[in-house]
N, C-alpha and C positions, 0 to 999 in steps of 0.2 A: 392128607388128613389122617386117616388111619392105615394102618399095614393091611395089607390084603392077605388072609390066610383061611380062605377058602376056597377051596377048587372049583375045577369046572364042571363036574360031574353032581359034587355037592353044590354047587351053584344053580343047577339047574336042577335039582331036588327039591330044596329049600324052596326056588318059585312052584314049583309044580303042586307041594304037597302044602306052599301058605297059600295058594288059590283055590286050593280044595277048604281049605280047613275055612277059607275067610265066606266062599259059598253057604259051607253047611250052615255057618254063624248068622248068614245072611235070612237063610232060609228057616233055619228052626228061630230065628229071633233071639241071635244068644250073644252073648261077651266072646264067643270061641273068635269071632270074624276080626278084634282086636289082636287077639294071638297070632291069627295067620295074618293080618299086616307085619308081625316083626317078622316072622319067618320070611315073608317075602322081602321082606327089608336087607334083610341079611344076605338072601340071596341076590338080590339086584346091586347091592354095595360091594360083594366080595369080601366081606370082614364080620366078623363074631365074638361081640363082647367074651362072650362066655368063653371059647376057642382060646381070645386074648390073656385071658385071666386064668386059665390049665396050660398057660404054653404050647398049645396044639394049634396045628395048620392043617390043610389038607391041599396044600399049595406043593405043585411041582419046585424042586430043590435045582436052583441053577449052578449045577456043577460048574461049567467053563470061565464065568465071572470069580468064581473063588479061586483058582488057583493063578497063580500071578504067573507061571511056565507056560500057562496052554496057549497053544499057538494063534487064541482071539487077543491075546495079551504079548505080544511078542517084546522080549527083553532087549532094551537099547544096547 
């Protein structure tokens, strides 16, 4: 579906700080508790309109699949 470019560290931010934000909303009776569903969204999906649209990830970079010599890719 979509690319994943969010990490694990911001993955588990995202939920942590869209179940705060969706509480407070809950609690003071406000629109804020619609906000933190996307923030949790984002973080339970792994991927970030916004991230995808500045060309940013915060996804570890799989070095060994990129070079076609490294010894996970061994030459015929």
């Amino acid at each position: 579906m979509f690319q994943k470019n969010v990490g694990t560290l911001d993955r588990v931010a995202r939920v942590l700080v869209g179940l705060f934000i969706m509480w407070y909303g809950y609690d003071h009776q406000s629109w804020w508790g619609a906000l933190g569903l996307v923030v949790l969204a984002t973080g339970a999906l792994g991927t970030c309109w916004l991230y995808t649209l500045l060309g940013l990830s915060t996804c570890p970079v799989n070095t060994k699949s990129a070079d076609p010599t490294s010894p996970a890719n061994p030459v015929s």
